[in-house]
C-alpha positions as CSV (number, residue, x, y, z in Angstrom):
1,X,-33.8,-6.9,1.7
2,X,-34.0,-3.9,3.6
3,X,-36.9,-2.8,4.9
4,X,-38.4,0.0,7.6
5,X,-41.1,2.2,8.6
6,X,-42.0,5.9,9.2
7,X,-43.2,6.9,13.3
8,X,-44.8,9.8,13.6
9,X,-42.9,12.2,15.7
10,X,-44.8,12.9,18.8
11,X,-47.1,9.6,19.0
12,X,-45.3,6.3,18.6
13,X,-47.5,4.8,16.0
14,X,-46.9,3.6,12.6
15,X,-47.5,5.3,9.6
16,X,-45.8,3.9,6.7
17,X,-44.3,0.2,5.9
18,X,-41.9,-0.7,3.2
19,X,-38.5,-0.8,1.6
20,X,-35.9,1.9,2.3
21,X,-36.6,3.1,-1.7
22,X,-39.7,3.3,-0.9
23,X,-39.5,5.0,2.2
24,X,-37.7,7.9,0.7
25,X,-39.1,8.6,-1.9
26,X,-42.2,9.2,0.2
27,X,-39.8,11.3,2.1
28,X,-39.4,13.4,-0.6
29,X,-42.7,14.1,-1.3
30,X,-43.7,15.3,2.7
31,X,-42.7,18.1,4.0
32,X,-42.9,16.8,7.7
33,X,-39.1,17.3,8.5
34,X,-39.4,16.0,12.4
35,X,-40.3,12.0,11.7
36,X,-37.6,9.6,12.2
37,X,-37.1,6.3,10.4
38,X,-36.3,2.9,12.0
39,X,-34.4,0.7,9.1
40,X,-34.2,-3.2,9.9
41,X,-32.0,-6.0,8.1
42,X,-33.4,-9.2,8.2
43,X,-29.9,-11.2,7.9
44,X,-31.1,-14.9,7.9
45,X,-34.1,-16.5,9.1
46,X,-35.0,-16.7,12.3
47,X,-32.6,-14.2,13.4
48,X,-32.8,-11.5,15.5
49,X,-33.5,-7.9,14.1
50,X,-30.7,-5.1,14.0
51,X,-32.1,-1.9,13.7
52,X,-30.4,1.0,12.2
53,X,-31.9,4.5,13.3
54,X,-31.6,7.7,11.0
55,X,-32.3,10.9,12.4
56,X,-32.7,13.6,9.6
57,X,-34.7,15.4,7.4
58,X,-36.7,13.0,5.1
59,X,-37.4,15.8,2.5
60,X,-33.4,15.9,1.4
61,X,-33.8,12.0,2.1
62,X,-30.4,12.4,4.2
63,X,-29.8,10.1,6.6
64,X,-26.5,10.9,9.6
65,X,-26.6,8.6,12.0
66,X,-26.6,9.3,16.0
67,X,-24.0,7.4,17.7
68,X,-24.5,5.6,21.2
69,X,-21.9,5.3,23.7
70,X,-22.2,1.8,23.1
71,X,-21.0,2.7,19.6
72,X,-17.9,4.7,20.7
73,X,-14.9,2.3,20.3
74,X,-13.2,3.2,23.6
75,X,-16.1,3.2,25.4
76,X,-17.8,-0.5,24.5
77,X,-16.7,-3.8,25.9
78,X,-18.2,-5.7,22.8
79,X,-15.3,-5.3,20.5
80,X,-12.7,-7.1,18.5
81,X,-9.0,-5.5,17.6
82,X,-9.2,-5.7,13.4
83,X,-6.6,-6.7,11.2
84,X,-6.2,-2.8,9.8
85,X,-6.0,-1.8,13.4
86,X,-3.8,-4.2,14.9
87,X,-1.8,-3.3,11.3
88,X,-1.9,0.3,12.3
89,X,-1.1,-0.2,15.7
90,X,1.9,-2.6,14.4
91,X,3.4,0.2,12.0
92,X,2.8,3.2,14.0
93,X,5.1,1.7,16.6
94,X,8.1,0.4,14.4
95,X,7.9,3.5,11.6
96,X,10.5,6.2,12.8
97,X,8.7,9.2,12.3
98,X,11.1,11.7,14.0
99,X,13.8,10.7,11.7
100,X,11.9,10.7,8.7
101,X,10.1,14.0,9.8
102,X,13.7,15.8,10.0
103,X,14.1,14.7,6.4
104,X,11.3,16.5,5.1
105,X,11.3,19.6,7.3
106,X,13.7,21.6,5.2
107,X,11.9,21.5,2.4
108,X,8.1,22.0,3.9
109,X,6.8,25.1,3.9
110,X,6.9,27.5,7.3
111,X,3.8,29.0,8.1
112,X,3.4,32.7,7.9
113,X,1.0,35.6,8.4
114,X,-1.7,33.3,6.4
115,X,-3.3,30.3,7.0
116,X,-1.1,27.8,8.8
117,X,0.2,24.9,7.0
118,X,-1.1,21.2,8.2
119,X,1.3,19.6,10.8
120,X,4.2,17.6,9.0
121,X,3.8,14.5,10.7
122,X,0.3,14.5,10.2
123,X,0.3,14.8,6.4
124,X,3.4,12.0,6.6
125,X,1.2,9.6,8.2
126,X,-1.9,10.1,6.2
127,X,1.1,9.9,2.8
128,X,1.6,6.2,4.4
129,X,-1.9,5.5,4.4
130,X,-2.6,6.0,0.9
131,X,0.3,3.7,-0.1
132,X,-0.9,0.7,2.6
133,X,-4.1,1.0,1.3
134,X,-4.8,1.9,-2.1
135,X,-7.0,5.3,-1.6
136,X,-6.5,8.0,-4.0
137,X,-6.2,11.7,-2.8
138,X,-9.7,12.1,-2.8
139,X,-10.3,8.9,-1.5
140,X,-8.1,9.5,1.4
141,X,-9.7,12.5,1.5
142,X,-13.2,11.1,2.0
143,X,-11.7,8.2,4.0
144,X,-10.3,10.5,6.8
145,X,-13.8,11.9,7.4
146,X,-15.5,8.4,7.0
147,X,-12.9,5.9,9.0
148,X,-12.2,6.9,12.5
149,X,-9.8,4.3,13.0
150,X,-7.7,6.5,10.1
151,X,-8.4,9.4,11.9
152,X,-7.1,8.5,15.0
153,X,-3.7,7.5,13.2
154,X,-3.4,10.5,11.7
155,X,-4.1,12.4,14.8
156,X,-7.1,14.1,13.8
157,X,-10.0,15.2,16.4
158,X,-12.4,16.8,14.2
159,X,-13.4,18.8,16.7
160,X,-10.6,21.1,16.2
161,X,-8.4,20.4,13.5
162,X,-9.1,20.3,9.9
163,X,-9.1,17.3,7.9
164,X,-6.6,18.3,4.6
165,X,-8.2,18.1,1.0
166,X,-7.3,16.4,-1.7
167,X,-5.1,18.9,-2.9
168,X,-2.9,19.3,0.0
169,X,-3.0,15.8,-0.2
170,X,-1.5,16.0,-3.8
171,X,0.7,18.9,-3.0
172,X,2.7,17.0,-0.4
173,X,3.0,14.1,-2.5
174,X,4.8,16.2,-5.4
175,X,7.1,17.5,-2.8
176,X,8.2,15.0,-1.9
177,X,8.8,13.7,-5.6
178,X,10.3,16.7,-6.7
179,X,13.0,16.5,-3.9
180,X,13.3,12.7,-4.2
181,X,12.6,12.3,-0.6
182,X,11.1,8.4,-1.6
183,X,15.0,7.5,-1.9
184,X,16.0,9.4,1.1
185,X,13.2,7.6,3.5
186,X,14.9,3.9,1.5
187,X,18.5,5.4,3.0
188,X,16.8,6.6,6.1
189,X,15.0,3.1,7.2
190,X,18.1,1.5,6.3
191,X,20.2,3.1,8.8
192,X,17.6,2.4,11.5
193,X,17.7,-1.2,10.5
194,X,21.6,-1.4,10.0
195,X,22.0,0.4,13.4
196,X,20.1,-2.4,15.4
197,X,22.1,-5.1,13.4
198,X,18.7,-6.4,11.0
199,X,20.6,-6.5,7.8
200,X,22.8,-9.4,6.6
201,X,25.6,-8.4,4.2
202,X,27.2,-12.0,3.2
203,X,25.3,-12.4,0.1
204,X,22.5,-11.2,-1.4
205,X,19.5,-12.2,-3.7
206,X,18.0,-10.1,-7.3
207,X,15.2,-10.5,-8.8
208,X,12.3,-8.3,-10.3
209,X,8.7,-8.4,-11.0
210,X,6.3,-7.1,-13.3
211,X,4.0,-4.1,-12.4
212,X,1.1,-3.9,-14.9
213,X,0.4,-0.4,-16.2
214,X,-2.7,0.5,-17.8
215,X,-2.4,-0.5,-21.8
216,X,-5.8,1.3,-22.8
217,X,-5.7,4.3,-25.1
218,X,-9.1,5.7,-24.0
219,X,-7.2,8.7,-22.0
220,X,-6.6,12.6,-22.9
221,X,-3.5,11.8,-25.0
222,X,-5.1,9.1,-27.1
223,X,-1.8,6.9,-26.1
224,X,-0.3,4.7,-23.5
225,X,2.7,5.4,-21.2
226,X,5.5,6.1,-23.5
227,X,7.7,5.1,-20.6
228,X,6.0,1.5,-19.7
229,X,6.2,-0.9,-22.3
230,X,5.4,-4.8,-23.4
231,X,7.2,-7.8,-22.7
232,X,5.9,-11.7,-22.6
233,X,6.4,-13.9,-19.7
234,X,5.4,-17.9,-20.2
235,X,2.6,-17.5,-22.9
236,X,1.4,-14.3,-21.5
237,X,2.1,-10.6,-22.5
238,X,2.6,-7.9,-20.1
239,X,2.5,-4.0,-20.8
240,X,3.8,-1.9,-17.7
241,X,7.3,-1.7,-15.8
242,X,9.5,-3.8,-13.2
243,X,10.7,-3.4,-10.2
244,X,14.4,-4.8,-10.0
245,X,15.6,-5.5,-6.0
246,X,18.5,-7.0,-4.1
247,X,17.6,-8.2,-1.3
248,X,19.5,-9.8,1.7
249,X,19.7,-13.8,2.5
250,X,16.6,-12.9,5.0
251,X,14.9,-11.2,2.1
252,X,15.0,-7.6,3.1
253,X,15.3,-5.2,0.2
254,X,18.8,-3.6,0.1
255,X,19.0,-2.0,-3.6
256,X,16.0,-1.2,-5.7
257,X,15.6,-0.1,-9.4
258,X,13.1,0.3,-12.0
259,X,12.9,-0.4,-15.6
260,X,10.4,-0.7,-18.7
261,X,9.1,-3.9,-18.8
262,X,11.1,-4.9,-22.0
263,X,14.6,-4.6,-20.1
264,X,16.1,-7.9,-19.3
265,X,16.5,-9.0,-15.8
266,X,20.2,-9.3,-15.9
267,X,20.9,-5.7,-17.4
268,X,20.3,-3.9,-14.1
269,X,22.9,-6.8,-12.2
270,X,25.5,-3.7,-11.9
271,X,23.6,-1.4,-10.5
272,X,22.1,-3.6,-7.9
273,X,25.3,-5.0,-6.4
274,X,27.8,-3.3,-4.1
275,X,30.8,-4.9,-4.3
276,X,30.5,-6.3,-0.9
277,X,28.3,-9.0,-1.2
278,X,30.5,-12.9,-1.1
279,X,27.7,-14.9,-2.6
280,X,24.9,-13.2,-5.2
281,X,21.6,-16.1,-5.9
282,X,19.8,-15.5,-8.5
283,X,17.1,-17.2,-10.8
284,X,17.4,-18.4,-14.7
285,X,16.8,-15.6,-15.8
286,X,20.1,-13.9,-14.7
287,X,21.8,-17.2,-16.7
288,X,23.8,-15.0,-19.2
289,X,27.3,-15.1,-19.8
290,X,28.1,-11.7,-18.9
291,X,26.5,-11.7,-15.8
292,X,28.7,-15.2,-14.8
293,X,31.9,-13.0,-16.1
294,X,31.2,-9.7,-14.1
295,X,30.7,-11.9,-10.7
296,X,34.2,-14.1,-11.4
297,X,35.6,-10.8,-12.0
298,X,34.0,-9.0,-8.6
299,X,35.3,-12.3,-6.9
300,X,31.8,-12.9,-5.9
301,X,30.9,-16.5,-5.4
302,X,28.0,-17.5,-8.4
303,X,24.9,-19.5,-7.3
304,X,22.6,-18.3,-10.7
305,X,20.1,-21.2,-11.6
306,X,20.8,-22.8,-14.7
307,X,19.2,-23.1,-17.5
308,X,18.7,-26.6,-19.7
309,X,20.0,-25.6,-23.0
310,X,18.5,-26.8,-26.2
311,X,19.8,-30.6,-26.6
312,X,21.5,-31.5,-23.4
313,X,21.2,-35.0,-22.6
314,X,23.5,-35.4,-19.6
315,X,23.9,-33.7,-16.0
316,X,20.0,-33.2,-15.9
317,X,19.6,-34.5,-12.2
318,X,22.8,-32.9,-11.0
319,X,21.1,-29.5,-13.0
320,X,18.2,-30.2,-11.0
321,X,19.7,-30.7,-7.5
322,X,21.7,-27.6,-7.9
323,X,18.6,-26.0,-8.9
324,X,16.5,-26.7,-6.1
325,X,19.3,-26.1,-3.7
326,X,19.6,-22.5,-4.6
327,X,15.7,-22.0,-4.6
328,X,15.2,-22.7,-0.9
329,X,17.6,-19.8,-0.3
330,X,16.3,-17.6,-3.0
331,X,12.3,-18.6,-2.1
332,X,13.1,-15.7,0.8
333,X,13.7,-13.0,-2.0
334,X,10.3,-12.9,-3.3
335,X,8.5,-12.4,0.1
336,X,9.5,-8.7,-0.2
337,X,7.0,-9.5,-3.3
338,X,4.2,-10.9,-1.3
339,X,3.9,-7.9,0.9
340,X,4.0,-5.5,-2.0
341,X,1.1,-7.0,-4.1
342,X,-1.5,-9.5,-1.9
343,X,-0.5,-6.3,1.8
344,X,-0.2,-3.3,0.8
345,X,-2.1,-3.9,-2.4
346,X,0.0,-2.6,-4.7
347,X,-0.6,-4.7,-8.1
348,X,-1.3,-2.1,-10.7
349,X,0.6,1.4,-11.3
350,X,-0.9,4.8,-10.3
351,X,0.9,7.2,-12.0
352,X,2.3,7.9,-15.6
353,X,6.3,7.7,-15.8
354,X,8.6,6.2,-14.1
355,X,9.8,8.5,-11.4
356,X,6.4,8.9,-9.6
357,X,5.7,4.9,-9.8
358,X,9.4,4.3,-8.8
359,X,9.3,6.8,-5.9
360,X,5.9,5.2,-4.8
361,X,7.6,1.8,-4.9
362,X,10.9,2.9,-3.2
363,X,8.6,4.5,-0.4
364,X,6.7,0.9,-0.3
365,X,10.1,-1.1,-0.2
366,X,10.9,0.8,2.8
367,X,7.7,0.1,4.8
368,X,7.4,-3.3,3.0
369,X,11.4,-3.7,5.1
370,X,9.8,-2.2,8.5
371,X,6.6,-4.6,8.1
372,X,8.8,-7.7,7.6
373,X,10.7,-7.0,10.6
374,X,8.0,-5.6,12.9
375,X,8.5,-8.2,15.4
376,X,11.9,-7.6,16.1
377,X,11.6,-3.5,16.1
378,X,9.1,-4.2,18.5
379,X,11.2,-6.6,20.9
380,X,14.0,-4.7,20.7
């Protein structure tokens, strides 16, 4: 429980006692601007007090805080490095912003005789927030004035630049939608990756996953995403889209596309593969005929799981053997997976359609390739 008390403001003697409710709402009811009040936490028993000091008007019940030095982050000594920040400091350092800066710069808009538009790199980096970490325009918005840690990243001192609202925010976003700049950043990290010789191009893995959309009706339009759609998976239906990738042998995603969640795994083989690839592993669900026919005919070697048809009585442990062969290889093409849904968060869609949710995920593929290689970017 949290409790408190009231000082008077020029003699340092007690004049109210309770809980942090209570406190305020005799706030409200004073009209003696000038008192300060001391909140304390009891955490456990037996434990020392923490005391949190709010220096305000108690009339508006508003309470902004006075930092210490102590409090400043470069200043104390009693600090830990975070995960977000060692995260931060991790991505900042292997993203290449001047390259992905030049791709955006024709199409961002040139300041003027008005107001000044917000510096492109800044409104690039605060883009890659929101899709490491879930926030919403005006959630970024409010996080940029609440986090400092996001602050610093972005490169905002708020005591001289502005911190850009949700609709710049928005703005940027749909610019870079409307020039499909989400594909260009893909082709972009790519490069980087292929010119320090990260990418393997022997074989390659596909597979896809299922990104729920949300299936309730209770919206403006009275309906759901005409462009998601159901499909079941075990004994479990699913209504929203999937991500189809190729991936290397190391599991770094080469190819991406993005379906309806009814469209079988195997349809989107064709457009995944290049031609170049000597070995392609993939799981049952890729065990179609066609798909064994367009790899023979490619002259790509096929290691697709197999399936247990209906009656077979014979070759089950060699099935099995094969089987688990190919999964140790193809375990590596679902990593990309991991860091998608449990790292960056990204579990559920955002939008409506499928071009904004498949430029958001293209733009997460790419970072989701720069995080999985960090350590390497960073050595070399």
């Amino acid at each position: 429980m949290v409790t408190g008390v009231i000082r008077h403001k020029d003699e340092n003697r007690v004049i109210s006692v309770g809980t942090m409710r209570s406190l305020v709402s005799l706030g409200r009811k004073n009209e003696n601007f000038g008192r300060q009040i001391d909140f304390a936490r009891q955490t456990r028993p037996k434990s020392r007090r923490f005391y949190y000091q709010f220096r305000g008007s108690l009339g508006d019940a508003t309470m902004s805080g006075q930092m210490t030095f102590a409090e400043e982050p470069s200043l104390s000594r009693r600090r830990k490095q975070t995960k977000r920040e060692r995260f931060l400091a991790e991505m900042d350092a292997v993203v290449p912003w001047a390259r992905l800066v030049a791709l955006i710069e024709p199409h961002y808009p040139k300041g003027g005789s008005g107001r000044k538009p917000m510096p492109l790199e800044r409104m690039l980096r605060i883009h890659f927030l929101q899709q490491w970490f879930g926030y919403s325009d005006p959630g970024m918005e409010e996080a940029l004035y609440e986090v400092p840690l996001l602050r610093r990243f972005a490169g905002i001192d708020l005591g001289r630049d502005f911190v850009p609202d949700e609709t710049t925010i928005l703005k940027f976003r749909r610019l870079l939608e409307r020039h499909a700049l989400a594909q260009a950043f893909f082709a972009e990290v790519q490069s980087v990756l292929r010119e320090k010789g990260l990418l393997l191009q022997e074989g390659k893995t596909v597979d896809a996953t299922l990104i729920h959309a949300p299936s309730s009706t209770k919206n403006r339009d009275r309906q759901r995403d005409p462009e998601m759609s159901s499909t079941k998976k075990g004994n479990q239906w699913y209504f929203g889209m999937k991500a189809h990738v190729a991936t290397d042998l190391q599991g770094i995603v080469q190819a991406v596309d993005f379906t309806a969640a009814k469209v079988p795994d195997h349809r989107m083989l064709d457009r995944l593969l290049t031609g170049k690839e000597s070995v392609v592993l993939a799981d049952r669900g890729y065990d179609y005929p066609q798909v064994h026919d367009t790899l023979v005919a490619r002259g790509i070697r096929n290691a697709v799981a197999r399936r247990r048809y209906p009656g077979q009585k014979t070759g089950l442990a060699a099935l099995k053997r094969y089987n688990r062969a190919i999964a140790r290889i193809r375990a590596r093409g679902e990593h990309v997976f991991r860091v998608l849904k449990c790292q960056f968060g990204y579990r559920r869609t955002r939008y409506r359609g499928l071009a904004k949710n498949g430029a958001q995920l293209t733009t997460l593929f790419a970072l989701a390739n720069l995080y999985m290689l960090r350590r390497y970017l960073l050595a070399a």
